[in-house]
Steps between C-alpha positions, in 0.01 A plus 500: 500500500213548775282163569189554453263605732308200663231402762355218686171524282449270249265571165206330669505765803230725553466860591392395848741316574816728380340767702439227840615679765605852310401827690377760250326712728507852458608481112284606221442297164369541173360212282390562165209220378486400804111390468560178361808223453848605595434831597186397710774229708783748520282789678358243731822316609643914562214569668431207736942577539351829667549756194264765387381409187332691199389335233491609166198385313370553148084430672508716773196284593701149510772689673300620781369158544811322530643766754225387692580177471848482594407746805255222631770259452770665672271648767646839433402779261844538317402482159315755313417489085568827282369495132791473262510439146840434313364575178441872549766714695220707600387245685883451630540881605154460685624175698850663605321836628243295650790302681636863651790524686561181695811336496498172264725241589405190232334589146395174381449618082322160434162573314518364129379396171567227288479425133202736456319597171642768337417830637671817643416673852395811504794682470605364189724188644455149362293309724737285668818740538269767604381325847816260558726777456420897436225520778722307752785721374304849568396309834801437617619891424245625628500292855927537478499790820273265691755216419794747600338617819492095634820392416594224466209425289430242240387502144362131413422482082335227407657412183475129248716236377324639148790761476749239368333585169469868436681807542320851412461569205518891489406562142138367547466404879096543477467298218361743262625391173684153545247172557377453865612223705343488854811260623751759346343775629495369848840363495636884404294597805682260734848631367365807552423460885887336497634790363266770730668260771832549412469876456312531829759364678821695338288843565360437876687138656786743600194707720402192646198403267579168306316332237529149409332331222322214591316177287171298702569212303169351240254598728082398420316827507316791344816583346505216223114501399608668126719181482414296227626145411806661233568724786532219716746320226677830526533527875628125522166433689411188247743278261423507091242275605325760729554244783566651824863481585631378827557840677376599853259788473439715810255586722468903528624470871805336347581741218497765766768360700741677309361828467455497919858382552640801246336709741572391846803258471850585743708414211379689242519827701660783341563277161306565181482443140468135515250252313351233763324216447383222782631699769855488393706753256465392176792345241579677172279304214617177397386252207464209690293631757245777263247542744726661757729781535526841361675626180750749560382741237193587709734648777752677263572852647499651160128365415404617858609818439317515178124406598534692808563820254238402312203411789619846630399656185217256400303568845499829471406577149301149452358524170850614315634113582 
């Protein structure tokens, strides 16, 4: 059996510092939310690398703003926002054409939604499933040539420790006649950007585009502001008691350590399909550590196969999902 992959970066690394001394000049990136949190650390650490970086931003507004920003901070103009919203593939087909051409070497897919109220996107999706997975999905088709035509290149998926819970549930994926539950629904999501991993990599890892999966860790941000206290319970956030349990929460600079050394690291070139978590490949799921890992379900070939059929057919006839 293969030892897993390992670095010298520990879980309390930041993006900085996985990318200190990393030359990404003349390389093109991709970071989805990347206005705020994760996203907002990952383009800057790329950036300041020497990447060219497009944000994709749900306010073009905000976006703009923060492109600014991280120019001023680098002292270069190397990032530049384009509007994007997950929730419509509209919106998704607009972003890719606006993108043209140019090669892409890293496609961070790393904007995401949490435990929100029930609702479905535009296109008929359930909220949470709809931007986690089918927009990134039709993204990542869509952008596939420009992935092809830098090789090597990267996909980075920003994925959750929440999958351990769910698998999809084809018969009612949307949640529109069984009982909502915002933690199901998101875990399903997270399998679901597992599984888009896994089928990623067994259709273009052999062209030299690899995907690998990757967890920030329990991250403060925008993400968790549907949380509420039983979600918390849920999440392992707070004992019965809803006391705050003794686990090290990172700073958005930390959680996108991971996602940055996915994209850039020696030792994960030309290797894909993996689950990483605190700069290291993760271990299979085990009971006495249930915060960690990944369950091997969520990277079955057969499941992969079968929601990449499916997000073929649901993106392009959206309301017949």
């Amino acid at each position: 059996m293969t030892p897993p992959i390992r670095s010298r970066f520990t879980a309390e690394a930041t993006a900085q510092e996985v990318l200190d001394g990393v030359d990404l000049g003349g390389r093109n990136a991709i970071v989805t939310g990347g206005t705020s949190g994760v996203g907002l650390e990952t383009a800057r650490a790329v950036a300041a690398a020497g990447a060219t970086v497009v944000i994709g931003a749900r306010d073009a507004a905000a976006g703009e703003a923060l492109a600014s920003t991280i120019n001023a901070q680098i002292g270069a103009a190397r990032v530049m926002s384009l509007p994007l919203e997950l929730g419509s593939l509209r919106s998704v087909r607009d972003f890719a054409a606006a993108f043209g051409d140019r090669p892409l070497h890293m496609l961070f897919n790393n904007a995401g939604v949490m435990a929100t109220p029930y609702g479905h996107t535009e296109d008929g999706f359930e909220t949470q499933i709809g931007v986690n997975h089918f927009g990134h999905f039709l993204l990542a088709e869509l952008l596939t040539p420009n992935l092809l035509a830098a090789a090597p290149a990267r996909v980075v998926v920003v994925s959750a420790g929440a999958h351990h819970t769910r698998d999809i549930d084809y018969e009612d994926m949307h949640f529109w006649r069984r009982p909502y539950d915002p933690y199901d629904a998101y875990a399903q999501s997270k399998t679901a950007n597992n599984l888009f991993t896994a089928g990623f990599q067994a259709r273009f890892g052999p062209l030299g585009v690899t995907a690998n999966a990757i967890t920030p860790g329990a991250v403060l941000s925008k993400l968790g502001r549907h949380t509420t206290i039983e979600g918390a319970r849920r999440m392992g956030w707070v004992d019965e008691n809803d006391q705050p349990r003794d686990m090290a929460f990172k700073t958005p600079a930390q959680g996108a350590a991971t996602s940055v050394w996915a994209a850039t690291a020696p030792e994960l070139a030309g290797v894909g399909g993996l689950y990483l978590e605190d700069c290291q490949q993760a271990n299979e799921w085990n009971a006495d550590k249930p915060n960690l890992g990944y369950k091997s379900f969520s990277f079955d070939p057969a499941r992969a196969d079968r929601l990449w059929a499916h997000s073929k057919l649901a993106t392009r006839e959206s309301h017949l999902v």
